[in-house]
C-alpha positions as CSV (number, residue, x, y, z in Angstrom):
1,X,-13.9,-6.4,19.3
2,X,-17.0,-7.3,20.0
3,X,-19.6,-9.0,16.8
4,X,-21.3,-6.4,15.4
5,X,-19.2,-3.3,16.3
6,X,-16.8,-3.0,14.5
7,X,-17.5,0.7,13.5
8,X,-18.4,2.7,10.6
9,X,-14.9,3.1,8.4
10,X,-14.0,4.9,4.6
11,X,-13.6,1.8,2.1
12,X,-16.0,-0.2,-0.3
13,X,-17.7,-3.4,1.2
14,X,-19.4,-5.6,-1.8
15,X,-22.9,-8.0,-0.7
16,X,-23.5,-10.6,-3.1
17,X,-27.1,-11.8,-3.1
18,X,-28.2,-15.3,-4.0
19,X,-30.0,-17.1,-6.3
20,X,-28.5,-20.8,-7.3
21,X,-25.6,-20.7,-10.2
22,X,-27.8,-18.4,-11.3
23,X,-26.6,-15.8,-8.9
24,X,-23.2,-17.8,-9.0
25,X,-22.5,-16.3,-13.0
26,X,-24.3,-13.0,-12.6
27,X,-21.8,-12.2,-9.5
28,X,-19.2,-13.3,-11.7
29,X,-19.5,-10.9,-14.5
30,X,-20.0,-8.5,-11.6
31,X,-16.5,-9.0,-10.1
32,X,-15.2,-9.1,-14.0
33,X,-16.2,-5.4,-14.5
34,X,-15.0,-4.1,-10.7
35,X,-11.2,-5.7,-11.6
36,X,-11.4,-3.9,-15.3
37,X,-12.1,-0.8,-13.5
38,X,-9.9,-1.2,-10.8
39,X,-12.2,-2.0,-7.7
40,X,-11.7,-5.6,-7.0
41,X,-8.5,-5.2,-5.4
42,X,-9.7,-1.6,-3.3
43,X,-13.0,-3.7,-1.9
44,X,-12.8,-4.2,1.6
45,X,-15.2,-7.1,2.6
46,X,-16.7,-9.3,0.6
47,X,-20.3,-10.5,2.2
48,X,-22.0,-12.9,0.6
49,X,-25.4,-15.2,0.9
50,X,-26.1,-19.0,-1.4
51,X,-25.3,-18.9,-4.7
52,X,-23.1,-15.1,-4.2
53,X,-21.4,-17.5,-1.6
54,X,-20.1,-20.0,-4.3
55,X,-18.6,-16.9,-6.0
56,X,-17.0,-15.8,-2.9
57,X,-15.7,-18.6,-1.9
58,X,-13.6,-19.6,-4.6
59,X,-12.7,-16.0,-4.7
60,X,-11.5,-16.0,-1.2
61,X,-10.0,-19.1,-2.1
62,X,-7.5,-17.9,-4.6
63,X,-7.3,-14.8,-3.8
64,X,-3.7,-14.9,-3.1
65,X,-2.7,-16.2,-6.4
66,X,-4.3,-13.2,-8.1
67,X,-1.6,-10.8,-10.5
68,X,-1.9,-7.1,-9.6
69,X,-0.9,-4.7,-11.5
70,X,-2.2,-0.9,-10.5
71,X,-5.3,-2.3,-9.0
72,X,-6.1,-5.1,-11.6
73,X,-5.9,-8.5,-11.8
74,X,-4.2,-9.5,-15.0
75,X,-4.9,-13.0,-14.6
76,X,-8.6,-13.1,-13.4
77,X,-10.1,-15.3,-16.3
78,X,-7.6,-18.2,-15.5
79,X,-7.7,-17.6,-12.1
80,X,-11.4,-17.0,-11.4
81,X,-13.3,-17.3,-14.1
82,X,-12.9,-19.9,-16.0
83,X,-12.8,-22.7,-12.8
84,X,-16.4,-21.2,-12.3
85,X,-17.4,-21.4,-15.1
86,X,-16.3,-25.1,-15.4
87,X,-17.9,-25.8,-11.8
88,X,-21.3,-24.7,-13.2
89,X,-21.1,-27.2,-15.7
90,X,-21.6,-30.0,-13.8
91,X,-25.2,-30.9,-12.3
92,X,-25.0,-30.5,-8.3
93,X,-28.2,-30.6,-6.2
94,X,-30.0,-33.4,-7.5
95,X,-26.9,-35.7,-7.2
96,X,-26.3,-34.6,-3.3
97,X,-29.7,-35.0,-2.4
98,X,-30.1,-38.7,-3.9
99,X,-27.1,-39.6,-2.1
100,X,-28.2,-38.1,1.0
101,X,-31.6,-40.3,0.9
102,X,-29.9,-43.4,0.0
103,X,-27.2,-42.9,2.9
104,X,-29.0,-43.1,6.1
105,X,-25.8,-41.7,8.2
106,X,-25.3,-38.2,6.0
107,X,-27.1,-35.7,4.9
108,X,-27.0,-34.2,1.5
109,X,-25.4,-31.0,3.4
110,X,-22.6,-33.7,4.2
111,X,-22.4,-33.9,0.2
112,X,-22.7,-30.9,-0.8
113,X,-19.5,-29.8,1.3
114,X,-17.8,-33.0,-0.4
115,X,-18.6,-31.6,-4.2
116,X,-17.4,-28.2,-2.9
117,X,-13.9,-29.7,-1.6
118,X,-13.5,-32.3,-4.8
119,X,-14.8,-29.7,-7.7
120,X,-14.0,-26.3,-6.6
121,X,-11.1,-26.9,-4.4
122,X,-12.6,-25.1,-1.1
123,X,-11.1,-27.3,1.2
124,X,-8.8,-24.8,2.6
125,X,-9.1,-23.8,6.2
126,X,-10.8,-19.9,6.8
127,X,-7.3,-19.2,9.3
128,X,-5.8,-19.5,5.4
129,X,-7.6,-17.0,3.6
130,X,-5.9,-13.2,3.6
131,X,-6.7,-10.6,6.4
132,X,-7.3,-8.3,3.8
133,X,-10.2,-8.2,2.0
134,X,-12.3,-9.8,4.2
135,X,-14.5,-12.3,3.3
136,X,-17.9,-13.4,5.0
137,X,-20.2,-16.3,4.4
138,X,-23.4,-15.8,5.9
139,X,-25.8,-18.6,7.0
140,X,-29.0,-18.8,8.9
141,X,-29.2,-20.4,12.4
142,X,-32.2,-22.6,12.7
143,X,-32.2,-21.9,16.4
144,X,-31.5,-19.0,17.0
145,X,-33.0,-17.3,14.0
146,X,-30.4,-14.5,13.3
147,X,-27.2,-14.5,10.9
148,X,-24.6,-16.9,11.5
149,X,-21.6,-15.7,10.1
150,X,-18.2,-17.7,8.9
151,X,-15.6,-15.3,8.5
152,X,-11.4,-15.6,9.2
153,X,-11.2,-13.8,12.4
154,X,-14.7,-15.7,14.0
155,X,-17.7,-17.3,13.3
156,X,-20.8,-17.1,15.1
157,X,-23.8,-15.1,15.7
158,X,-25.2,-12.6,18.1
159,X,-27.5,-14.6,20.2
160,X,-24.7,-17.3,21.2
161,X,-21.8,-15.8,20.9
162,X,-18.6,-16.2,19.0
163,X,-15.7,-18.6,18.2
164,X,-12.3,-16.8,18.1
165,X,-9.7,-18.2,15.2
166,X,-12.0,-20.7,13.8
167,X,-10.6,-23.8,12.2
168,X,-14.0,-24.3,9.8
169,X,-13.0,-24.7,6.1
170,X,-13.6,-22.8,3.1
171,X,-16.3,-25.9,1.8
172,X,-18.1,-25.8,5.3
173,X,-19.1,-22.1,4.9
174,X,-20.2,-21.6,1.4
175,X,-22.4,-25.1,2.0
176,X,-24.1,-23.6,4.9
177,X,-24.8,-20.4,3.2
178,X,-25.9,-22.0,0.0
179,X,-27.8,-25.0,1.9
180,X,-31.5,-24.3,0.0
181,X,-34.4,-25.4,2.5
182,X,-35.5,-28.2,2.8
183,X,-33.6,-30.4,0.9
184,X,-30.2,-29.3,1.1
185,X,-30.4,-28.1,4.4
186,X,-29.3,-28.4,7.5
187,X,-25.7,-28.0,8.0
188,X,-25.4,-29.2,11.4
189,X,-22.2,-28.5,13.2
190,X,-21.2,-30.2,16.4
191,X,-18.9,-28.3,18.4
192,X,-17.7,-28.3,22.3
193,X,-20.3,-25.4,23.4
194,X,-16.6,-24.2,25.2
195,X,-15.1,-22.7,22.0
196,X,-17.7,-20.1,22.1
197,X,-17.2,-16.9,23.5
198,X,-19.9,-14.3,25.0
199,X,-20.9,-11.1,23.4
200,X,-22.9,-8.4,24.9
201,X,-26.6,-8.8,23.8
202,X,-25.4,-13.0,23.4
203,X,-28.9,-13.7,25.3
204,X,-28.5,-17.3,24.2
205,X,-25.3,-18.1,25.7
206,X,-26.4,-19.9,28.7
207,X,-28.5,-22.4,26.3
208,X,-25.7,-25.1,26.1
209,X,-27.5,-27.2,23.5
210,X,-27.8,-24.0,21.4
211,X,-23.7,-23.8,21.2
212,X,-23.5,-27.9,21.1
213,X,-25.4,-28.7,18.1
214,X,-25.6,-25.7,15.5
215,X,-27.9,-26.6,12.6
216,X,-27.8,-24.0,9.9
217,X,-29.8,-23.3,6.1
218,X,-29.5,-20.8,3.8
219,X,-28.0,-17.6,4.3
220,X,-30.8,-15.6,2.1
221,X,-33.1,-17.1,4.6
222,X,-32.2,-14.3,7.1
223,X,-30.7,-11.6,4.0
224,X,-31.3,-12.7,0.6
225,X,-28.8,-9.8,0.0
226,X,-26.4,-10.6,2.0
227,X,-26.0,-6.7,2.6
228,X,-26.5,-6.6,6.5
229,X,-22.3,-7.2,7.3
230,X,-21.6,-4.4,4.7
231,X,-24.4,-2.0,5.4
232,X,-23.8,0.9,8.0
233,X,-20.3,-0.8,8.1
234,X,-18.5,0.9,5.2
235,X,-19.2,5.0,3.7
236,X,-19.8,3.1,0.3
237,X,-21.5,0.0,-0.4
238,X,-22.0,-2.4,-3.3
239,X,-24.7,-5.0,-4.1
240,X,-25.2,-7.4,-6.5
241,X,-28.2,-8.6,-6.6
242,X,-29.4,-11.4,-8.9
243,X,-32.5,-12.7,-7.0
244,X,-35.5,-13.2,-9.4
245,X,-38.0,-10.2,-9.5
246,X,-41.4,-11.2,-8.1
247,X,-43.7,-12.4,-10.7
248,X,-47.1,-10.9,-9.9
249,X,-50.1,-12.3,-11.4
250,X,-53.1,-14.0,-11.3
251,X,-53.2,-16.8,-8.8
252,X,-55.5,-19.5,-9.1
253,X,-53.7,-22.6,-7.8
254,X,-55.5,-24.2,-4.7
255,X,-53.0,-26.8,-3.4
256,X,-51.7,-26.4,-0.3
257,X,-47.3,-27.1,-1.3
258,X,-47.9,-24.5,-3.8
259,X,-49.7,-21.9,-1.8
260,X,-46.4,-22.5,0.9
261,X,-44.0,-21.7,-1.8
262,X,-46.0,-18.8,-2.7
263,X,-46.3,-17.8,0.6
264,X,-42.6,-18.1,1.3
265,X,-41.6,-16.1,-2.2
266,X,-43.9,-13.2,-0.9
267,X,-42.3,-13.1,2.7
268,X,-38.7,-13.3,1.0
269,X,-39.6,-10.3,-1.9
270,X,-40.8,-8.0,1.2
271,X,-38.0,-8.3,3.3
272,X,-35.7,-7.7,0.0
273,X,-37.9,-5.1,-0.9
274,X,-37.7,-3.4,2.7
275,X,-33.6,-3.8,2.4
276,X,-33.8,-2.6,-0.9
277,X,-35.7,0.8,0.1
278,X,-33.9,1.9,2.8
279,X,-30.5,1.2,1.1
280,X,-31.6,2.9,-1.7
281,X,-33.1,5.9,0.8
282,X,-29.3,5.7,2.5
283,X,-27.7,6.5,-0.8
284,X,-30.6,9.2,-1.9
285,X,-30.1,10.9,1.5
286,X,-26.1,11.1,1.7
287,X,-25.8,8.4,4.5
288,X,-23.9,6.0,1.8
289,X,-22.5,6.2,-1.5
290,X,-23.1,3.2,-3.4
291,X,-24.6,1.5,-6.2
292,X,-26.9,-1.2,-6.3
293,X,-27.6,-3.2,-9.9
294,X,-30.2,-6.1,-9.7
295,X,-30.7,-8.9,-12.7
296,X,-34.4,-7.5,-13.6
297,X,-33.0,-4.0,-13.2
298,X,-33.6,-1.9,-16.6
299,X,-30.5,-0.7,-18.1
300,X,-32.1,2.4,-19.8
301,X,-32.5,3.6,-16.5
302,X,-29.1,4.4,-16.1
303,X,-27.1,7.8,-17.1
304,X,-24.0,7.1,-18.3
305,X,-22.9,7.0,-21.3
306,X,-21.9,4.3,-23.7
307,X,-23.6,1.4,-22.2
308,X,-23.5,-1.8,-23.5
309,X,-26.9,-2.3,-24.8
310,X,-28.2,-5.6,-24.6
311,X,-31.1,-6.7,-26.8
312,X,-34.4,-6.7,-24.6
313,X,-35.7,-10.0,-26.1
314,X,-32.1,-11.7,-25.0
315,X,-32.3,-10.6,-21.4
316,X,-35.8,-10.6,-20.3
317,X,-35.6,-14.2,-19.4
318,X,-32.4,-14.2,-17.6
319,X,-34.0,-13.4,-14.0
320,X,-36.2,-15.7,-14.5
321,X,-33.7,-18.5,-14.9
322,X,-33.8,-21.7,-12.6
323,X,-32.4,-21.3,-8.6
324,X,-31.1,-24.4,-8.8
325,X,-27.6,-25.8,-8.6
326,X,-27.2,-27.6,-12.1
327,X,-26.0,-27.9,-14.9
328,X,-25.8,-24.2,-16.5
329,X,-25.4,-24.4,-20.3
330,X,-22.5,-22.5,-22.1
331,X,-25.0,-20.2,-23.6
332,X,-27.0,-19.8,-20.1
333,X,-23.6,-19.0,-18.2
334,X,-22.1,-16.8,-21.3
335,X,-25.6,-14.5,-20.9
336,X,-25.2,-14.4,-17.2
337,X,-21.6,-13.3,-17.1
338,X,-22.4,-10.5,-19.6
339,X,-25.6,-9.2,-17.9
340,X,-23.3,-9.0,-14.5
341,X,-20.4,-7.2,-16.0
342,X,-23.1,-4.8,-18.0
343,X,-25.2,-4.1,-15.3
344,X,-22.4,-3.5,-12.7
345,X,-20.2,-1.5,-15.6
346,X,-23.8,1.5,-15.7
347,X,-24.3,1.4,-12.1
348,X,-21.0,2.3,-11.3
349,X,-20.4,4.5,-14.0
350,X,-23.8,6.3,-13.0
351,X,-23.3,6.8,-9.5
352,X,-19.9,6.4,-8.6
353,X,-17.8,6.5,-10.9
354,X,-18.5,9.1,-14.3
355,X,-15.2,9.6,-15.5
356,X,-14.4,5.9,-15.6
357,X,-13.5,4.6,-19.6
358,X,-16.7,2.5,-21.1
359,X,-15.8,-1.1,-21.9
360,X,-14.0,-2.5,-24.3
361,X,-16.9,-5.1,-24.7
362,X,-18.1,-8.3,-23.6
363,X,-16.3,-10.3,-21.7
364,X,-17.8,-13.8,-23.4
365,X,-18.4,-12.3,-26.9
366,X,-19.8,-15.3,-28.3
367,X,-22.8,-14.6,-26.0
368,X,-22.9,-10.9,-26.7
369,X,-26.4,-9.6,-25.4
């Protein structure tokens, strides 16, 4: 079939956002709450950007070794959890990027798919991971400028066209969604232009060197929600969205790197924001059901009842937590994890789901919010 039509079909598709571990922990509390109630295992695709990637990934990853029983995994905190949990422990980024300075014949991409293999075990090929739910890591093609998307059945985007069956792994995917610009960027993959196949509207197909050498950066480049493989895709749609809220202010800096990184922060919060409206305008108008829940989102503005009610003072900082891929303290990641689960638990509830049971609690009680 060809990329991008697929069709419009009944069933839940999930888009986790990035945002560094950060968005790595948040996602996890997120899929915590959907097995409780019984989504996880109804959820259709799984599309996911950076830091939503790591979550997916290892998610994809052991999918298969997940317990169902009626709709719920009975072992997802051994299974999912906890190896997270121990992966955002260790400081990442920095340690890539020296290595890919000091190393004149890698890049710290090259690395980064290394500490993905060795620490998170994502070394398995995409052909391995289940048919159903799908799972897609999207990146960004330097070149080309759209989505390039890694997924079981192909990988690709719509300018080039796609490969059929590819034999990419796991590690591969998640480092060329999560590769931040510049420093862990590109991801450069050199493939025989011939394993691509044309798609209708693939207007790039005939540029060899555009199929040859494919250099790719961070998915949230092209959809910091990840939500463009899900959206019109599925009747109901899920996101997960733990990107920082814009901090507007007064600006007085005058140097030039920090006027391009506020530049760049202003160009990524508009096209979130302009995602953000008209998925929220698709649910408000009938086109989807769905929920959306983002990390600087206000709980009281949710309906249902029984919420787990976080102290302000103990979550007000949470969005504005570091993007980075480091070391995430127990108390950082235990916060994280509960904001997730809390903030997924009232959306859903709200919109979707009103007759559901309130939780039991938190799932890291010693960080209770």
């Amino acid at each position: 079939m060809p990329f991008g039509e697929e069709g419009r079909e009944t069933g839940i598709g999930l888009a986790l956002s990035g945002g560094g571990f950060r968005a790595t922990l948040f996602h996890l509390g997120t899929l915590w709450r959907l097995n409780e109630m019984g989504i996880l295992s109804q959820i259709k695709r799984f599309s996911s950007v950076s830091g939503g990637s790591i979550t997916c990934g290892h998610l994809a990853n052991v999918w298969s070794h997940l317990q169902f029983a009626n709709g719920v995994a009975n072992n997802f905190e051994d299974v999912v959890a906890k190896p997270l949990e121990v992966f955002c422990s260790h400081g990442l980024d920095m340690s890539v990027i020296l290595r890919g300075i000091l190393n004149p014949f890698k890049r710290p991409s090259d690395y980064l798919i290394q500490e993905y293999k060795r620490r998170l075990g994502l070394g398995s090929l995409l052909s391995g991971l289940s048919d159903f739910p799908r799972f897609v890591f999207n990146s960004t093609n330097l070149a080309t400028g759209a989505s390039f998307r890694f997924s079981k059945p192909y990988a690709g985007d719509y300018r080039i066209g796609l490969i059929h069956n590819p034999d990419f792994d796991v590690a591969t995917a998640v480092a060329a969604s999560s590769a931040f610009p510049p420093v862990l960027s590109p991801v450069v993959l050199n493939l025989d232009p011939a394993r691509f196949a044309p798609t209708p509207g693939a207007d790039l197909y005939d540029n060899v060197e555009c199929r040859s050498k494919i250099r790719l950066t961070d998915g949230g480049v092209y959809d910091n929600l990840g939500l463009e493989t899900v959206w019109n895709r599925y009747d109901t749609v899920l996101v997960s969205d733990a990107g920082a809220p814009f901090s507007a202010g007064a600006y007085r800096s005058a140097f030039w790197t920090k006027q391009a990184m506020r530049v760049s922060d202003i160009v990524i919060n508009q096209c979130r924001a302009l995602r953000k409206r008209r998925l929220i305008s698709d649910f408000t108008d009938g086109k989807n059901k769905g929920a959306y829940w983002g990390i600087g989102t206000d709980l009281r503005g949710y309906s249902c009842a029984s919420k787990l009610a976080p102290r302000d003072s103990k979550v007000r900082d949470l969005a504005l937590l570091r993007t980075r891929l480091n070391n995430f303290s127990p108390r950082e990641q235990g916060a994280l994890i509960n904001w997730g689960y809390s903030l997924c638990d009232a959306a859903l509830r709200t919109f979707l789901f009103p007759a559901a049971p309130s939780p039991r609690g938190w799932p890291r009680t010693v960080y209770a919010l």
